[in-house]
C-alpha positions in Angstrom: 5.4 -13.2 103.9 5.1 -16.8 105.0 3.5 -17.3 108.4 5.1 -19.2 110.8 3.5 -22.9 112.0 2.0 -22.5 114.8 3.8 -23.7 118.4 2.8 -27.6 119.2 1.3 -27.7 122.8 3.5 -30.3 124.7 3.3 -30.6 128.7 5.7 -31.9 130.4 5.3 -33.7 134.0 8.2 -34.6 136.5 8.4 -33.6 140.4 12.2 -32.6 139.4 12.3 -29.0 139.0 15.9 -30.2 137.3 14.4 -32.0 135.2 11.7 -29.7 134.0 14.5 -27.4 133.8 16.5 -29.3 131.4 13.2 -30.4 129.2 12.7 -26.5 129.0 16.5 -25.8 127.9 15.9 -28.3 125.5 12.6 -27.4 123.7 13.3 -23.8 123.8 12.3 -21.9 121.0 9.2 -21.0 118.7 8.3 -24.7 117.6 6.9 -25.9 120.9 4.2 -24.2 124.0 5.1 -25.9 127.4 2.7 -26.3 130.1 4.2 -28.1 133.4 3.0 -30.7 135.8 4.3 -32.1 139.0 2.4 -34.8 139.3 0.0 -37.0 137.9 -3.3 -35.1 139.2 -2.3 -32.0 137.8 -1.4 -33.5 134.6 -4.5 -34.6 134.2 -6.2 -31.6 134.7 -4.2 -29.4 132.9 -4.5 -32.5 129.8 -8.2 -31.6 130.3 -8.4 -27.8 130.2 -5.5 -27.8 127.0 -5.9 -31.3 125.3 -2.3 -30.6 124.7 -0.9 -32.6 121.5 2.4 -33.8 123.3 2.7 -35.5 126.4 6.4 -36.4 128.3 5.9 -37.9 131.4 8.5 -39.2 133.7 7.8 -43.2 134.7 8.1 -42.3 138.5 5.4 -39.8 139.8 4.3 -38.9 143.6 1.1 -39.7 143.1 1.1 -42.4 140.1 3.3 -44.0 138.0 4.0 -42.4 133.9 2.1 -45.6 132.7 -0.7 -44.9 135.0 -0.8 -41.6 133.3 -0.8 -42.8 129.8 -3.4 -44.9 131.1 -5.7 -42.4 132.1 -5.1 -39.7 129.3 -5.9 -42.6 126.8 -9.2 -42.5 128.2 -9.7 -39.0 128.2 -9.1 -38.5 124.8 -11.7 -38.4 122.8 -11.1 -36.2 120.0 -7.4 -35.6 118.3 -4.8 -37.8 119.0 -2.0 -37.1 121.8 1.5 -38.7 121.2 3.1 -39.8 124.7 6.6 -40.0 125.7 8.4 -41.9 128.5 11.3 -40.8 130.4 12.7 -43.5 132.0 15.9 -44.5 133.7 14.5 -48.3 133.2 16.3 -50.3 130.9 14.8 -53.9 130.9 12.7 -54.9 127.9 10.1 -56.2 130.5 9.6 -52.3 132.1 9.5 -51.0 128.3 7.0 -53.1 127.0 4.5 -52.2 130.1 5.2 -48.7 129.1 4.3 -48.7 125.4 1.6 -51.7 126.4 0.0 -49.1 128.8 -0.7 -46.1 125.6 2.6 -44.3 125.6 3.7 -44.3 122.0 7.6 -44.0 122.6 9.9 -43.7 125.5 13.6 -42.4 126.2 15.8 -43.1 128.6 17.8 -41.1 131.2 19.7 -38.7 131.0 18.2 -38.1 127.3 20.3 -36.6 124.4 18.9 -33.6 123.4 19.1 -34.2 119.6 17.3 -38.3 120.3 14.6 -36.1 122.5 13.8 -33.5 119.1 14.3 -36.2 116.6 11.6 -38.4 119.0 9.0 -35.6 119.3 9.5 -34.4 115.9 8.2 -38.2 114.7 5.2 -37.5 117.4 4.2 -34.3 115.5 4.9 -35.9 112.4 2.4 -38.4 113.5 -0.3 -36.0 115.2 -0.2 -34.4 111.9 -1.5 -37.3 109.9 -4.0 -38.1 112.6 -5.6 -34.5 112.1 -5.2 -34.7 108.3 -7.2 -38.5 108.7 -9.7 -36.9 110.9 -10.6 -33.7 108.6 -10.9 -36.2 105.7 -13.2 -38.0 108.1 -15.4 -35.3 108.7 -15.4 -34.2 105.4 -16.8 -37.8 104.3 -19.3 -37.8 106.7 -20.5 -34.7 106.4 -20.8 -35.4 102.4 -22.5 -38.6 103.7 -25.2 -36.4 105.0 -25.9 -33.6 102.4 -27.5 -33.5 99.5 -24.8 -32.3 97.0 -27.2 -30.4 95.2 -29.0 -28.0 97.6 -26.6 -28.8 100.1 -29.4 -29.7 102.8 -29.2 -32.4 104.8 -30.4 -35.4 102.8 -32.4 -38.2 103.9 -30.4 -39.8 105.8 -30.0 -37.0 107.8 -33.2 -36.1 108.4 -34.1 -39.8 109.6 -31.5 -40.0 112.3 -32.1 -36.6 113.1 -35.8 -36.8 113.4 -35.1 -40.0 115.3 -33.4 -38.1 118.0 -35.8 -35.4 118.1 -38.9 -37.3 118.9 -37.8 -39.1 121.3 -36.9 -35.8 123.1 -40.4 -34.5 122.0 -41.6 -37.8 123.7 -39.1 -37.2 127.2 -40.1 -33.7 127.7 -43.3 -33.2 126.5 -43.5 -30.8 123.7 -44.8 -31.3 119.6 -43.3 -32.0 116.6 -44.5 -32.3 113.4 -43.4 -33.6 109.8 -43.9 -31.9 107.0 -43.4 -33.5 103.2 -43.5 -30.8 100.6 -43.3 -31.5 96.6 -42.9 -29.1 94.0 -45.8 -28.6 91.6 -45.8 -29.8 88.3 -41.8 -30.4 88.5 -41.8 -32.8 85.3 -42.9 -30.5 82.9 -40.1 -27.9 84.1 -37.6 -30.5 83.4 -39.6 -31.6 79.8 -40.1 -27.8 78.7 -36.9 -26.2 79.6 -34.2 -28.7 80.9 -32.9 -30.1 84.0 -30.6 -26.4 84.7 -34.0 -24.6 85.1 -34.9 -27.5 87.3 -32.2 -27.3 89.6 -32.3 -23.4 89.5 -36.2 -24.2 91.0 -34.8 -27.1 93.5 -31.6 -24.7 94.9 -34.3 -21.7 95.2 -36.7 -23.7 97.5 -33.8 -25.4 99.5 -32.6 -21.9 100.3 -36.5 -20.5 101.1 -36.7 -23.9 102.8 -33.6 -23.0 104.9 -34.5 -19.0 105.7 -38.0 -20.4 107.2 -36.0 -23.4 109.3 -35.1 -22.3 113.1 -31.5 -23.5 114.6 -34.2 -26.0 116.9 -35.7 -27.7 113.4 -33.9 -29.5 110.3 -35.2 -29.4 106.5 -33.8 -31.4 103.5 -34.2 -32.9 100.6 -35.5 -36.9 100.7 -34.5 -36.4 96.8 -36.0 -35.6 93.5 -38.1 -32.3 94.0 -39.4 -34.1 97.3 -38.8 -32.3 100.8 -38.7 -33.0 104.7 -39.4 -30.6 107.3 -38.8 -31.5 110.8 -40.8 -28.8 113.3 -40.6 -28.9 117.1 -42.4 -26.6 119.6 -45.2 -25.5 117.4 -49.0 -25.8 118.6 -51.6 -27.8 116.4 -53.5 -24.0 116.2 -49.8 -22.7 115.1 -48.6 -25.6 112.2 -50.7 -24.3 109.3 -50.1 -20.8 110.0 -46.1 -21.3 110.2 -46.4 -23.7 106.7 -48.4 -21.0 105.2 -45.4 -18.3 104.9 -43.2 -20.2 103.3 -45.8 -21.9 101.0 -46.4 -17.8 99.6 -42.8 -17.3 99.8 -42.2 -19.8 97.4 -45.1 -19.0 95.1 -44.4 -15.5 95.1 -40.3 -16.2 93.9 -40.7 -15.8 89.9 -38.0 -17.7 87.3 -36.9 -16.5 84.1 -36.5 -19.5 81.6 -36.4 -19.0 77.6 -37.3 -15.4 78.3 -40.7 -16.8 80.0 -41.1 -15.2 83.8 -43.3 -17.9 85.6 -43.5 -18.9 89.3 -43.7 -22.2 90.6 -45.6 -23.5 93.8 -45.0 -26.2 96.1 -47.2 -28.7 98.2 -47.4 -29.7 101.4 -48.6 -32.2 104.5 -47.5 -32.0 107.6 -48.4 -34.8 110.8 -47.5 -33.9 114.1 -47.0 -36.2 117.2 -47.5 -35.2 121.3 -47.5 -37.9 123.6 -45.4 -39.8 126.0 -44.7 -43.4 123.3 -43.5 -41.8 120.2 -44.6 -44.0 116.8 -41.4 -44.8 114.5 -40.8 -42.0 112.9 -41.1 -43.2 109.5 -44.7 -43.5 110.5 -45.0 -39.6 110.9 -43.4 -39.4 107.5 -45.7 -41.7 105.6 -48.9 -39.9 107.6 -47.4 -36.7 106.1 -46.8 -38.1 102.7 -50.5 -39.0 102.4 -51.5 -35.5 104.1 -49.0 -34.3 100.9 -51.4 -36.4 98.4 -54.3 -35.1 99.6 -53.3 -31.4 98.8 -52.1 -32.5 95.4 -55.4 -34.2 94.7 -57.3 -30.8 96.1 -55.6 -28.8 93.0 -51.7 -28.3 94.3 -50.3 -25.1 95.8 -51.8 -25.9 99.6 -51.2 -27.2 102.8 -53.1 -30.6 104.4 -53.0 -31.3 107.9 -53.2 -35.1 108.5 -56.3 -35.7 110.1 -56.9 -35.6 113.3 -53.6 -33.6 113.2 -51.7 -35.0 115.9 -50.9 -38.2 117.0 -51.4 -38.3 120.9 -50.0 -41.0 122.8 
């Protein structure tokens, strides 16, 4: 059984309780929700609490005009689009062109036609449709613009704008955060011995390890190849290696399966952390953690590095 669409939100604001009487008559039935409004204040706030999709506003209000109104929603909106009627019992070209100049998208004059009033609104949800189909597609683009299509972490991009943010709020209020770069081990000669599927079996298993050991306050992704980020807040200096060091045995203790040959695989890291009150660009934290990183590959892989002295204090 085929659901029905749901009702369209549309409010609907005129003093005239005729009139709102007769714009009820009209839209009755299971296509459209009404809310009312009286005047231009509670229009507002009722636009506010519903972010209704439809808005038919009468040009002449007690406390504004419809333009006003148009005017003002216009800047409320901020998320989907809201398609805007005028009722009107104005006729000259001059009157119409400050209504649609002021946001409205259409107008109708009084007394409307019942038939011109559906036919109007049904172009407005037409419309409103397209916007919400143009702003899904929108997020999903940006949202693809952010992940790594592998792992399906955030990439780098991500990360950087993220960690951008967050140490400037680390800077505001006070607390740490630290980087951490981790690499895979030896990650070449999984690829050379047993093909780039066993590779990305070893990349999606860390990203999801990664992701168990990475609180709703932190972000972790992939910066690309078998190189990772790790962006930590509100963890001590004494706490940083301690935190690292369960997900660094997690990893190592995870065993593949690759041409019948169980083996496990471990991962490096370095980590630099900043506390202070002048945060350092952030691509500085990650190139004091990348060398933090080198100096646990160079100390025989499969451990953690703390840049010295460990934190940057401001």
């Amino acid at each position: 059984m085929t659901e029905a669409p749901p009702k369209l939100p549309v409010l609907v604001v005129d003093d005239s309780p005729f009139s709102r009487k007769l714009l009820e008559h009209a839209l009755a039935g299971d296509s459209y929700s009404l809310l009312f409004a009286e005047d231009g204040k509670e229009a507002l706030q009722l636009f506010k609490e519903h972010r209704t999709a439809i808005v038919i506003t009468d040009w002449m209000l007690p406390d504004s005009s419809g333009p006003e109104l148009c005017e003002r929603i216009r800047a409320e909106s901020t998320g989907s689009y809201t398609y805007i009627i005028l009722l009107t019992s104005m006729t000259e070209k001059e009157d119409i062109i400050k209504g649609l100049s002021s946001g409205a998208d259409d107008y109708l004059t009084k007394p409307f036609d019942r038939g011109e009033l559906l036919a109007r609104i049904g172009v407005g949800r037409r419309i409103i449709g397209l916007h919400r189909e143009i702003d899904t597609k929108n997020k999903q683009l940006k949202e693809m613009a952010h992940t790594d299509p592998l792992t399906g972490l955030p990439n780098r991009r991500a990360i950087e704008e993220w960690g951008e943010r967050q140490l400037r709020g680390a800077a505001r209020h006070g607390y740490p955060l630290w980087v951490v770069h981790a690499d895979l081990d030896s990650f070449k000669n999984i690829n050379d011995s047993y093909g780039h599927d066993a590779g990305d079996q070893v990349l999606k298993e860390f990203a999801a390890i990664l992701k168990e050991y990475t609180r709703a306050s932190d972000i972790s992704g992939r910066m690309g190849g078998d190189e990772f980020l790790l962006v930590m807040s509100h963890v001590g200096q004494s706490d940083i290696k301690t935190a690292l060091e369960r997900l660094r045995e997690r990893f190592a203790s995870k065993k593949f399966s690759f041409d019948g040959e169980n083996m496990a695989v471990t991962a490096s890291f370095g980590a630099c952390g900043f506390q202070g009150k002048e945060p350092p660009e952030f691509s500085l934290l990650v190139h004091q953690a990348d060398k933090a990183l080198y100096c646990a590959k160079r100390a025989g892989r499969n451990q953690i590095k703390i840049d010295s002295p460990g934190i940057l204090v401001s």
